[in-house]
MOPAC internal coordinates of N, CA, C and O (Angstrom, degrees):
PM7 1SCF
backbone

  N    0.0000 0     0.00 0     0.00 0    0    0    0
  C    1.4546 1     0.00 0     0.00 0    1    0    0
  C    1.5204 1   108.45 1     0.00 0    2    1    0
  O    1.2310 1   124.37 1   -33.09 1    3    2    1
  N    1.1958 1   109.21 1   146.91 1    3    2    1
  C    1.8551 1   116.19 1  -160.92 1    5    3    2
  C    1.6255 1    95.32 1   -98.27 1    6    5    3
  O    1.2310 1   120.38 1   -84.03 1    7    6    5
  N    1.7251 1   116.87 1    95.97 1    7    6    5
  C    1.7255 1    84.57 1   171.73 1    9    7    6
  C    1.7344 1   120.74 1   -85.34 1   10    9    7
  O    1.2310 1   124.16 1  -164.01 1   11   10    9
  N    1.0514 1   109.62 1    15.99 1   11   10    9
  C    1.3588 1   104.44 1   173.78 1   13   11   10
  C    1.5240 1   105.39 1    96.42 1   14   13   11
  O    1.2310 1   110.87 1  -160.78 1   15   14   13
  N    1.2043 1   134.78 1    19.22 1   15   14   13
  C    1.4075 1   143.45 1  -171.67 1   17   15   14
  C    1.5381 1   109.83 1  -139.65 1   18   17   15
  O    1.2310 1   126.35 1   -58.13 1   19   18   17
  N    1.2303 1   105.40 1   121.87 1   19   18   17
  C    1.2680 1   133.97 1  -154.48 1   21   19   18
  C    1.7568 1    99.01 1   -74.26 1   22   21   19
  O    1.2310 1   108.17 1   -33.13 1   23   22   21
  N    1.2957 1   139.70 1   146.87 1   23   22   21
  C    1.2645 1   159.97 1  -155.10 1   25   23   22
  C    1.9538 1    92.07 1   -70.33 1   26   25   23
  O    1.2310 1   134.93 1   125.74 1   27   26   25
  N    1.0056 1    88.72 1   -54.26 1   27   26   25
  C    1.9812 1   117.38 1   175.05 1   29   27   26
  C    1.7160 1   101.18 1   -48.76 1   30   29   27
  O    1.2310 1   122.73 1   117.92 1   31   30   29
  N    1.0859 1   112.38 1   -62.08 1   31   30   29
  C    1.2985 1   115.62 1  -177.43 1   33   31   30
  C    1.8287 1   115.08 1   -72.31 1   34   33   31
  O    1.2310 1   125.95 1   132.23 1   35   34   33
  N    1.2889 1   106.16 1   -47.77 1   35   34   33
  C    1.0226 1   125.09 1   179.51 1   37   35   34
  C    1.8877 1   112.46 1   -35.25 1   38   37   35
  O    1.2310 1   127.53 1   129.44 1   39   38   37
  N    1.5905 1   103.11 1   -50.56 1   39   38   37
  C    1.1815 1   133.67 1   161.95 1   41   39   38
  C    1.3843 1   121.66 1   -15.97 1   42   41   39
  O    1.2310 1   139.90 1    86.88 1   43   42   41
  N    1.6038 1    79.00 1   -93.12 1   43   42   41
  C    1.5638 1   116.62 1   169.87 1   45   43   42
  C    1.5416 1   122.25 1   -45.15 1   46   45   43
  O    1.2310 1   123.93 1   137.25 1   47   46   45
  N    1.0917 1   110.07 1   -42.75 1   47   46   45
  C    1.9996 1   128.71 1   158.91 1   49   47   46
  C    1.4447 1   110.38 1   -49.41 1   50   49   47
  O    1.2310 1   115.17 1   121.14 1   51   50   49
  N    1.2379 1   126.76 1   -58.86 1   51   50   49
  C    1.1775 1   129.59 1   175.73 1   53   51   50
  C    1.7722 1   134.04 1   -66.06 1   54   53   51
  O    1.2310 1   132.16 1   147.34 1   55   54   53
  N    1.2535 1    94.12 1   -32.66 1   55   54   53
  C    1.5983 1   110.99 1   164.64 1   57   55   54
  C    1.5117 1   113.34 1   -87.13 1   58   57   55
  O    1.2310 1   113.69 1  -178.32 1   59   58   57
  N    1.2094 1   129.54 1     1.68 1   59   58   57
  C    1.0656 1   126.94 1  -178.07 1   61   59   58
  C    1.5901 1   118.64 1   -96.84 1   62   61   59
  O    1.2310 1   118.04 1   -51.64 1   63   62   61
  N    1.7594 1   121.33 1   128.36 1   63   62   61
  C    1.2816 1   115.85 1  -150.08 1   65   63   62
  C    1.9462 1   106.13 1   -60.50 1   66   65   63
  O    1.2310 1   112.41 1     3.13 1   67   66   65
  N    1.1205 1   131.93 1  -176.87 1   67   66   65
  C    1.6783 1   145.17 1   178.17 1   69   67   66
  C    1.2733 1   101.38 1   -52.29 1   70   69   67
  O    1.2310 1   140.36 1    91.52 1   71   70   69
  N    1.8561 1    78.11 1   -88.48 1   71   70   69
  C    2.2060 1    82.49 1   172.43 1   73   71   70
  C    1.7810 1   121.94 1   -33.33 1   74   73   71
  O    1.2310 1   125.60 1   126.33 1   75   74   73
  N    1.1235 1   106.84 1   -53.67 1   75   74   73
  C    1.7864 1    90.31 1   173.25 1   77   75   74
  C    1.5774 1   138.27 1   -64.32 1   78   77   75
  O    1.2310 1   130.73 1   141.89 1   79   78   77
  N    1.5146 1    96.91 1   -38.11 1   79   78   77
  C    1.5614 1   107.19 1   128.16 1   81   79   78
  C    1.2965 1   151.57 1   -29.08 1   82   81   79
  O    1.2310 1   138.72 1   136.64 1   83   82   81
  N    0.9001 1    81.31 1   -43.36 1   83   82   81
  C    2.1523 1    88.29 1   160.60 1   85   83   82
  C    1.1509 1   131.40 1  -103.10 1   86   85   83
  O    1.2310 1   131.43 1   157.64 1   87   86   85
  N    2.0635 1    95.54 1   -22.36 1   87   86   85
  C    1.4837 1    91.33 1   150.21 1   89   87   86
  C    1.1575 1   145.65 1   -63.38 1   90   89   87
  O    1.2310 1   127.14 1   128.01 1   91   90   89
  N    1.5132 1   103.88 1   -51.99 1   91   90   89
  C    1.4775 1   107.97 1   151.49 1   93   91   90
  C    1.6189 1   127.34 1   -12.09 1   94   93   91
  O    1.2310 1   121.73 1   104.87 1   95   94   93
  N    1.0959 1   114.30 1   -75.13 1   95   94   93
  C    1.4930 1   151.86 1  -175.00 1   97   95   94
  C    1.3516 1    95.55 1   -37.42 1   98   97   95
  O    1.2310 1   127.09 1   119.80 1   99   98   97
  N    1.7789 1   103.97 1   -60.20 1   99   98   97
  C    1.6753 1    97.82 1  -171.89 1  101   99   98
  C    1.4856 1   115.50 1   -58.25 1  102  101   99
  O    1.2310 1   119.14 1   136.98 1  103  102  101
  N    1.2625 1   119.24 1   -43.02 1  103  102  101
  C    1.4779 1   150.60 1  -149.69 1  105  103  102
  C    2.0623 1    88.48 1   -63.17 1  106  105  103
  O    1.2310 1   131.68 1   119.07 1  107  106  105
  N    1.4169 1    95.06 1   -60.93 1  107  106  105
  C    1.6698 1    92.86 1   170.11 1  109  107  106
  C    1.3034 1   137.00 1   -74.37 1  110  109  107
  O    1.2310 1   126.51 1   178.44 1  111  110  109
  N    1.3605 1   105.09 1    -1.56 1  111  110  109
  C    1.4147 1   105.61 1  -178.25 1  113  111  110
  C    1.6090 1    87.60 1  -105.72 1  114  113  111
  O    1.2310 1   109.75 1   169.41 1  115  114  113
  N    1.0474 1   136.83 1   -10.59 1  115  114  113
  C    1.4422 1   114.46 1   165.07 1  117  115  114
  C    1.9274 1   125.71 1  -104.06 1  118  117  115
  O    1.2310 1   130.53 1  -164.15 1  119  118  117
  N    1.6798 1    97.30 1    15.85 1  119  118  117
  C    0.8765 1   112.12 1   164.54 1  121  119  118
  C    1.6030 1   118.73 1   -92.20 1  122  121  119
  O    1.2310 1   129.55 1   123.17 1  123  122  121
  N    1.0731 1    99.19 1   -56.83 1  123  122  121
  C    1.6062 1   109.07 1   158.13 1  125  123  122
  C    1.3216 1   110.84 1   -28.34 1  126  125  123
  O    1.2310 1   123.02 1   104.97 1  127  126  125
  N    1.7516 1   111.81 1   -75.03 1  127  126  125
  C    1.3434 1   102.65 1  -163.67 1  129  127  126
  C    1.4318 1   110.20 1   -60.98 1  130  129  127
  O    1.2310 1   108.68 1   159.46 1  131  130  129
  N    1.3291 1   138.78 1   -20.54 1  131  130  129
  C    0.8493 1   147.87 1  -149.82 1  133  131  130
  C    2.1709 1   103.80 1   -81.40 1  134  133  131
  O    1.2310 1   134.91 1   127.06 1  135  134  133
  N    1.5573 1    88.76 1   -52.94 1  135  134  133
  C    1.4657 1   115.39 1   153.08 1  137  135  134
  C    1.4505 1   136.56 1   -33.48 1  138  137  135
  O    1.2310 1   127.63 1   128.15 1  139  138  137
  N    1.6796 1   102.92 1   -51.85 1  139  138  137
  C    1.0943 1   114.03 1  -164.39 1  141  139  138
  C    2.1663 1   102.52 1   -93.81 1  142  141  139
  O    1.2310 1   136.05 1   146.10 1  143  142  141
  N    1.4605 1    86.53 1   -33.90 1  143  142  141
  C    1.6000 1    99.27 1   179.27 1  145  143  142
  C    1.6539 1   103.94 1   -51.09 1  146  145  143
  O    1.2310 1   121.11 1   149.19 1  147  146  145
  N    1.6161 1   115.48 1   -30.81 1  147  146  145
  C    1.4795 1   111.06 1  -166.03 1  149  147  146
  C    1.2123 1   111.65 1   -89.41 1  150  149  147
  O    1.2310 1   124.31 1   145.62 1  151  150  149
  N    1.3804 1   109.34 1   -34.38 1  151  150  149
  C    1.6984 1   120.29 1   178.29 1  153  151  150
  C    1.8091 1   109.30 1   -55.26 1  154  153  151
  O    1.2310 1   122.01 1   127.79 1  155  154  153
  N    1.3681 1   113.76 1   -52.21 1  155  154  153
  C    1.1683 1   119.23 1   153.24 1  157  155  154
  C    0.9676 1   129.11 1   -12.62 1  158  157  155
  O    1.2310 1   123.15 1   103.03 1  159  158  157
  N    1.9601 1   111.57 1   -76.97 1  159  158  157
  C    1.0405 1   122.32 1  -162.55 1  161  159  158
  C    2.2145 1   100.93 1   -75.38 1  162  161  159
  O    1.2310 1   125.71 1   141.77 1  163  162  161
  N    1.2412 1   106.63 1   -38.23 1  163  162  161
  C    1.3765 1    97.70 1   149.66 1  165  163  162
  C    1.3062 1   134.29 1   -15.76 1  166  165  163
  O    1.2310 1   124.60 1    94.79 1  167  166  165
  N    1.2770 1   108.78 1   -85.21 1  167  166  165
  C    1.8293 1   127.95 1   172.67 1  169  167  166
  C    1.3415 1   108.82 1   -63.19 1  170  169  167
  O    1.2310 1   104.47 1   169.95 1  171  170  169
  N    1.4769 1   146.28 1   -10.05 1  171  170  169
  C    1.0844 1   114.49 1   172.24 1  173  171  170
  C    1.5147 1   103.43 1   -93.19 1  174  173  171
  O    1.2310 1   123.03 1   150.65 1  175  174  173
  N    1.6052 1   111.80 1   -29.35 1  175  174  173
  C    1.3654 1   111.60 1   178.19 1  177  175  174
  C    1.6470 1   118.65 1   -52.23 1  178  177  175
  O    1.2310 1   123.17 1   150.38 1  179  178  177
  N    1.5446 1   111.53 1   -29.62 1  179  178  177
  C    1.1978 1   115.16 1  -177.67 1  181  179  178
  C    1.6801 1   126.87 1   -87.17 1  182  181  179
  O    1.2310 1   135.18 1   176.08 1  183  182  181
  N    2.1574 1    88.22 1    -3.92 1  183  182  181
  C    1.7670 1    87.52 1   178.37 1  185  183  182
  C    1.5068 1    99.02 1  -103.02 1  186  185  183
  O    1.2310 1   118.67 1  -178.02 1  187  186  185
  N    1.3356 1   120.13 1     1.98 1  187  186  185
  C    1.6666 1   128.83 1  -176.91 1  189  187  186
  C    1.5446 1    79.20 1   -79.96 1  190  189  187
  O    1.2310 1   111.11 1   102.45 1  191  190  189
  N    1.5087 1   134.33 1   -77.55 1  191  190  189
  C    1.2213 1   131.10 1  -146.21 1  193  191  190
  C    2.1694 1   105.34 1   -68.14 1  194  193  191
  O    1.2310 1   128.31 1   157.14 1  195  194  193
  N    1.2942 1   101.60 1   -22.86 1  195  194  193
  C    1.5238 1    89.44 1   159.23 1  197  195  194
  C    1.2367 1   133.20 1   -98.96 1  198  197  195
  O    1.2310 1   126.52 1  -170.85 1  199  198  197
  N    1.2372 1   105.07 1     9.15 1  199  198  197
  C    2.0543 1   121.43 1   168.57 1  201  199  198
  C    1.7125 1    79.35 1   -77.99 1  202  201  199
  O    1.2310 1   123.89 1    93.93 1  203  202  201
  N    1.5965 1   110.14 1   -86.07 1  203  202  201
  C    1.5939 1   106.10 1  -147.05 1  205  203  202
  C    1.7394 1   102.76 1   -56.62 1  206  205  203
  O    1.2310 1   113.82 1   161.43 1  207  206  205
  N    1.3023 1   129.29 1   -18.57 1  207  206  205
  C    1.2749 1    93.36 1   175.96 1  209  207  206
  C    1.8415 1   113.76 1   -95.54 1  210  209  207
  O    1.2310 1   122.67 1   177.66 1  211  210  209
  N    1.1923 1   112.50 1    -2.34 1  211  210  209
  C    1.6214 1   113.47 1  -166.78 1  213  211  210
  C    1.8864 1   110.07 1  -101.69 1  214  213  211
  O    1.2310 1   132.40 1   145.61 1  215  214  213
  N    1.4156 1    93.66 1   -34.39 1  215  214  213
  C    1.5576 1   118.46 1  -166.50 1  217  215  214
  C    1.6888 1   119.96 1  -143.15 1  218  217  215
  O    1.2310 1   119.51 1  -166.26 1  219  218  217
  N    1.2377 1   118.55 1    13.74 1  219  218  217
  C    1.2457 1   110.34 1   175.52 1  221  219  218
  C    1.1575 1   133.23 1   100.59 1  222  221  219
  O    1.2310 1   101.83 1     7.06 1  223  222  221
  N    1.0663 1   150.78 1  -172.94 1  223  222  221
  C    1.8349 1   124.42 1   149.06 1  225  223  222
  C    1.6142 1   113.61 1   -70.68 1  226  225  223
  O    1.2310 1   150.00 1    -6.80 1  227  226  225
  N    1.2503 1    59.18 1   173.20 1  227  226  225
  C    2.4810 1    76.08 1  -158.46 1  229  227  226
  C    1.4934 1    95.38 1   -84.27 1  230  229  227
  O    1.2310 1   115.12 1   154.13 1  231  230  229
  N    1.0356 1   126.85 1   -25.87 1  231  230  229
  C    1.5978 1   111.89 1   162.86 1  233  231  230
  C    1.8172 1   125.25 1   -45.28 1  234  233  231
  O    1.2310 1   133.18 1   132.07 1  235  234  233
  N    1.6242 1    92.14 1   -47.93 1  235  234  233
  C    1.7668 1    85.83 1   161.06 1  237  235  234
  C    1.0786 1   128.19 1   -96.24 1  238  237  235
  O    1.2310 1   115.55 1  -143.60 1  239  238  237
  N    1.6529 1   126.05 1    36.40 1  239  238  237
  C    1.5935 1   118.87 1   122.97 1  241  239  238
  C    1.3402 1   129.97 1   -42.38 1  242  241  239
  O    1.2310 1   132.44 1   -49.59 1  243  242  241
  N    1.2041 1    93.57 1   130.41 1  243  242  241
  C    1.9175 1    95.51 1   172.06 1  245  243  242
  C    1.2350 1   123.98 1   -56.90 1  246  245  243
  O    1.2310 1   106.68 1   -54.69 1  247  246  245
  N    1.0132 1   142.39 1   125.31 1  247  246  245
  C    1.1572 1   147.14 1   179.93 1  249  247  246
  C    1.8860 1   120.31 1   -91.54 1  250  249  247
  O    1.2310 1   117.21 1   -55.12 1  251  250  249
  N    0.8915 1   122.92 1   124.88 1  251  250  249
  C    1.5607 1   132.27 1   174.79 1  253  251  250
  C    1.5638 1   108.47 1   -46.30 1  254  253  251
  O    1.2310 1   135.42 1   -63.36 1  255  254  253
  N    1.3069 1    87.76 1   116.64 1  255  254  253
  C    1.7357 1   117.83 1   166.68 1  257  255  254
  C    1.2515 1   106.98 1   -52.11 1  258  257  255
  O    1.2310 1   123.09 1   -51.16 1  259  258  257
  N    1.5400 1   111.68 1   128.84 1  259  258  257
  C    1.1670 1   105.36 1   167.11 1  261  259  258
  C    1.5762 1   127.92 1   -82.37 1  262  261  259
  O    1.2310 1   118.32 1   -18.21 1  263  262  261
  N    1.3280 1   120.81 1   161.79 1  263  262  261
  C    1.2539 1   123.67 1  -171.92 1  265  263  262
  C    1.3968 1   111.40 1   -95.94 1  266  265  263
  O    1.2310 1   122.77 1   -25.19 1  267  266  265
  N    0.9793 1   112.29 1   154.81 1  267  266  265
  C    2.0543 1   109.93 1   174.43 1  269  267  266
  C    1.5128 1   106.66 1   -90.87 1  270  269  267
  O    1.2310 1   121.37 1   -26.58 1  271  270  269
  N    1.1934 1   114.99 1   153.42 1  271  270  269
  C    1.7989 1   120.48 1   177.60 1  273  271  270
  C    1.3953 1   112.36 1   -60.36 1  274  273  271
  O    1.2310 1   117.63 1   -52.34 1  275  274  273
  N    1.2555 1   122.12 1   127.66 1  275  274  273
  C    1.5713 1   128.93 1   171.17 1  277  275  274
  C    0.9938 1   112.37 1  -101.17 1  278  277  275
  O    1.2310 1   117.80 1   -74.85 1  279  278  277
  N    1.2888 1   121.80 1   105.15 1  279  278  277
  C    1.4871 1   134.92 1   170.74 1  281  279  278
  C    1.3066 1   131.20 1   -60.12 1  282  281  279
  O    1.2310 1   107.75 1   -69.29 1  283  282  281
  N    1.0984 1   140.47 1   110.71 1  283  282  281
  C    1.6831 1   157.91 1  -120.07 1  285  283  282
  C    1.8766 1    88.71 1   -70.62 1  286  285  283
  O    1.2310 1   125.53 1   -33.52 1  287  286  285
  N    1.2001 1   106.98 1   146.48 1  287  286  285
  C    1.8821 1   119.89 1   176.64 1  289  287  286
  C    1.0529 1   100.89 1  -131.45 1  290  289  287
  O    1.2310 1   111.44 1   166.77 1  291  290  289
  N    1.7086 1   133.73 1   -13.23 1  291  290  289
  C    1.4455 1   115.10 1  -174.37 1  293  291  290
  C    1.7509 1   103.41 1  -138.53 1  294  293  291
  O    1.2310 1   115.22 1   -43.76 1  295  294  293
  N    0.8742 1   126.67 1   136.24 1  295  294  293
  C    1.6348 1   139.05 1  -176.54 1  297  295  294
  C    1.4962 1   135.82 1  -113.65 1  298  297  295
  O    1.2310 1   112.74 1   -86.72 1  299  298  297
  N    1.1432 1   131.32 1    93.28 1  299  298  297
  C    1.8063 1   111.89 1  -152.83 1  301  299  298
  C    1.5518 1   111.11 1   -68.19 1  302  301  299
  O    1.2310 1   122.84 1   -35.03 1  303  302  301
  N    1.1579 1   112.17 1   144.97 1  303  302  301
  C    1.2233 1   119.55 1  -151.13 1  305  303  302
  C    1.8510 1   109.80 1   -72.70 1  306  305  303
  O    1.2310 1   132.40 1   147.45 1  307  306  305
  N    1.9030 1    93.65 1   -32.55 1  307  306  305
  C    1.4703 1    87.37 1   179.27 1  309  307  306
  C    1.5839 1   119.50 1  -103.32 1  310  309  307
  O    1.2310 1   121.59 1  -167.30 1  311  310  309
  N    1.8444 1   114.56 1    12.70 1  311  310  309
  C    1.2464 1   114.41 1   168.66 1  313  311  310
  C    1.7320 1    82.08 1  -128.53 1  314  313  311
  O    1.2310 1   117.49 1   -40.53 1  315  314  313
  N    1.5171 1   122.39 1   139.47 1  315  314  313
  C    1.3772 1   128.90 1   160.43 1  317  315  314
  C    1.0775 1   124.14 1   -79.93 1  318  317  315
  O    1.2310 1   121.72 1   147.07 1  319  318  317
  N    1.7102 1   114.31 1   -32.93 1  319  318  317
  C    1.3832 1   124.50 1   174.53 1  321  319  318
  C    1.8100 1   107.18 1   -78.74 1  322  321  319
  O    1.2310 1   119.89 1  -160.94 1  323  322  321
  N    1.4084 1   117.81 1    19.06 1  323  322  321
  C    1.4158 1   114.06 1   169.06 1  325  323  322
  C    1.3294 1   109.36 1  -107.68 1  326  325  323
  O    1.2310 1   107.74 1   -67.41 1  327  326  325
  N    1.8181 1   140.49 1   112.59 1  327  326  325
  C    1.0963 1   141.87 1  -158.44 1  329  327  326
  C    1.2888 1   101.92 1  -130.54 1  330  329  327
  O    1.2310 1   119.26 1     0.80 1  331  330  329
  N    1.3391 1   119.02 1  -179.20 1  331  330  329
  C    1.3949 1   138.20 1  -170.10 1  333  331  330
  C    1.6994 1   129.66 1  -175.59 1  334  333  331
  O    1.2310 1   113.15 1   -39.52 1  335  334  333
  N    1.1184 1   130.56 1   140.48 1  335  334  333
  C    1.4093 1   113.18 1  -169.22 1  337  335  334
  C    1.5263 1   100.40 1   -98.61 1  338  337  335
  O    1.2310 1   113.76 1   145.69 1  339  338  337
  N    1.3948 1   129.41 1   -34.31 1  339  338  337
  C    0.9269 1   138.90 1   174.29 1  341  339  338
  C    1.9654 1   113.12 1   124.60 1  342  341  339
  O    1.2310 1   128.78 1   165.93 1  343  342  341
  N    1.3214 1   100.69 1   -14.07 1  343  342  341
  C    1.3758 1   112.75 1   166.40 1  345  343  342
  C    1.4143 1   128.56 1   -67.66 1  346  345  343
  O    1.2310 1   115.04 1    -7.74 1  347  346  345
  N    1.3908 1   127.01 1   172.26 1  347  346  345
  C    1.5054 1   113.64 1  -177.41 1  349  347  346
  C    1.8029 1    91.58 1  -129.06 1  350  349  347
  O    1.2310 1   137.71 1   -36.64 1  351  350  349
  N    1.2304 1    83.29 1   143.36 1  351  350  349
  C    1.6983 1    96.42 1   171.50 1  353  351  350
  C    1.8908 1   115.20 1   -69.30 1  354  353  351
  O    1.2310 1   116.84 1   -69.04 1  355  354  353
  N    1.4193 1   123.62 1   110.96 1  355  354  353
  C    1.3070 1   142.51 1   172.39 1  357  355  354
  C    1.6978 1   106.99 1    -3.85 1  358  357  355
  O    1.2310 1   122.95 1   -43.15 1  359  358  357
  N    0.8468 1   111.95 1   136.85 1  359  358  357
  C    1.9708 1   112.36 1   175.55 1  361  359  358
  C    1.2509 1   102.98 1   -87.40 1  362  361  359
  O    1.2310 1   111.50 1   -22.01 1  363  362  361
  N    1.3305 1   133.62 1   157.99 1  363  362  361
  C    1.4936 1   138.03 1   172.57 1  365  363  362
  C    1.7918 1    98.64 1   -88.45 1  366  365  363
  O    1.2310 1   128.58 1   -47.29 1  367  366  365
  N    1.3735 1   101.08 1   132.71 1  367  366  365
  C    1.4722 1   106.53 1   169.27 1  369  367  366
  C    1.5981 1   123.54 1   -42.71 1  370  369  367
  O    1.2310 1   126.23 1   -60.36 1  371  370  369
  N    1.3932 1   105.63 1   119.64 1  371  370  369
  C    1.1798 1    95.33 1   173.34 1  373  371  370
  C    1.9774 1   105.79 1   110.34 1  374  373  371
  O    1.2310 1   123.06 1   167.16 1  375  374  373
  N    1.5400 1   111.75 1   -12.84 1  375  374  373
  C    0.8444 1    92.35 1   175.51 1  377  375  374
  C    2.1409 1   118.06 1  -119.05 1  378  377  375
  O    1.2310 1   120.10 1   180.00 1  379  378  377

């Protein structure tokens, strides 16, 4: 499998001590988030600008009803503190 990292790098990754290694590691995971926080903020800006021009402002979207608490009907027999109502949690559209 190709991860996209060059033989050269590959190298260099491997000879490189833990600690820098994890530095590394951190360095991209707060790039990412950093990344992903903007892309976000992207797409919501772009579903605000197709509420107000398609539907209005996005505040008067409907918002999801809340549900009342369902109190557990099924219990596993060899953990008690493992419960269940017997319902299934909603599918995401599309899947």
């Amino acid at each position: 499998m190709h991860s996209g990292v060059s033989m050269k790098d590959r190298e260099l990754l491997y000879k490189m001590e833990l600690n820098d290694l994890w530095d590394l590691h951190q360095r991209i995971i707060d790039v990412l988030d950093r990344k992903l926080e903007s892309e976000k903020s992207k797409l919501q800006n772009q579903l605000d600008e197709l509420g107000r021009r398609f539907g209005g402002d996005p505040k008067d979207l409907p918002q999801r009803r809340p549900h009342p608490k369902v109190e557990p009907k099924f219990r596993n027999p060899n953990n008690p503190a493992e419960t269940w109502s017997g319902r299934v949690k909603a599918r995401a559209l599309g899947s």
